[in-house]
N, C-alpha and C positions, 0 to 999 in steps of 0.2 A: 819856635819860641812860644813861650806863652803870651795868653792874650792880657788885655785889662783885666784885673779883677781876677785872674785865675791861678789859683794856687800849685805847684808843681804834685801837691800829693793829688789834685785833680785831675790827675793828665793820665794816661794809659803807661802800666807800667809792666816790664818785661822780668817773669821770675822763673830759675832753675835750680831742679831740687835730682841732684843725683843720687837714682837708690843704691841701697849694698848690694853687694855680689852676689847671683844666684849660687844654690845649691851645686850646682852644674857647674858654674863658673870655677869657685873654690874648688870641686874634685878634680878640674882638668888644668887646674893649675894658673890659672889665667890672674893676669897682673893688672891691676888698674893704670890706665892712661891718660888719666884725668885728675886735675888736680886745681883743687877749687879754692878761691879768696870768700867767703860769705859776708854778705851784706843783707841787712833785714829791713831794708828800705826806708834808713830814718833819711831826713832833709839831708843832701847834699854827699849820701855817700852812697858809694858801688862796686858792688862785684867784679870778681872775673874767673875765668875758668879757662883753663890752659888743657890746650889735647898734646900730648906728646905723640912721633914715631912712633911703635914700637918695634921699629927696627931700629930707628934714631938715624935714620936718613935724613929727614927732613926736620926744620926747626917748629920749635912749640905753635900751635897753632892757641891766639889768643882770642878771646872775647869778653865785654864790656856786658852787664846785667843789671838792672836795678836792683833786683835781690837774687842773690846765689844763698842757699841750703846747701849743707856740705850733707854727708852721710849721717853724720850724729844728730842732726838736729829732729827733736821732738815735734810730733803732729801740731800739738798747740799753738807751736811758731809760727808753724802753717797757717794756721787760720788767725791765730793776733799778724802776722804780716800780709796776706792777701784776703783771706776769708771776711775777716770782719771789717778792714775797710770797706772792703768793695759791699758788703750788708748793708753799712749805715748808708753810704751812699746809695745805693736804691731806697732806702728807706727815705734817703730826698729828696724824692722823685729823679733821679739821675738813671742814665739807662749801669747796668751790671752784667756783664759778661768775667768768667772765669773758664779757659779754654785750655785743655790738657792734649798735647798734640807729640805725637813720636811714634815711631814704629812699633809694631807689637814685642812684646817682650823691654821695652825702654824703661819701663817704672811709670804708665800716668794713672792706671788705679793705684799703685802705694802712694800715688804723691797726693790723690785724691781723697784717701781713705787710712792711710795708711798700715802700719806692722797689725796682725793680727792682736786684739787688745787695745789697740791705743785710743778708740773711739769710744 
């Protein structure tokens, strides 16, 4: 819960940004299994992102995000939804941590930096 005085956009908040398909992916034919709700972190709303089988043996695997980035979404969102919050608040003296974690090849330089150009 929150404490006295403490606002929900103050709190630590969980955000994923799924990239497009490699080069590789597309020539080998490879399907997407992910399938995203986006949520850009205003008060009170939230994401989810669903993994399918893809054998379709098993049911959708679901989860819950403060903010889901679908594939379209532009750098800018990136940083007007995490970037620049989490700025001003260091700039309040608050501590700021922005942490890009996944296996190699997952997307967390593109989601960092993003498409070549965008920056």
């Amino acid at each position: 819960g929150l404490r006295m005085g403490e606002k929900s956009s103050d709190c630590v908040k969980v955000a994923i940004r799924c990239r497009p398909p490699s080069q590789k992916e597309i020539n080998n034919g490879e399907e997407s299994i992910v399938e995203m709700t986006e949520a850009f972190g205003e008060e009170g709303e939230q994401g989810q992102v669903v993994l399918s089988d893809p054998h379709g043996h098993d049911e959708p695997a679901k989860f819950a995000f403060d903010i889901v980035f679908g594939l379209s979404v532009a750098q800018v969102q990136i940083y007007e939804s995490v970037g620049k919050p989490a700025l001003h608040k260091t700039f309040e003296g608050y501590n700021g941590t922005i942490f890009a974690y996944g296996q190699t090849g997952s997307g967390k330089s593109f989601t960092m930096t993003g498409a070549p150009g965008d920056l």
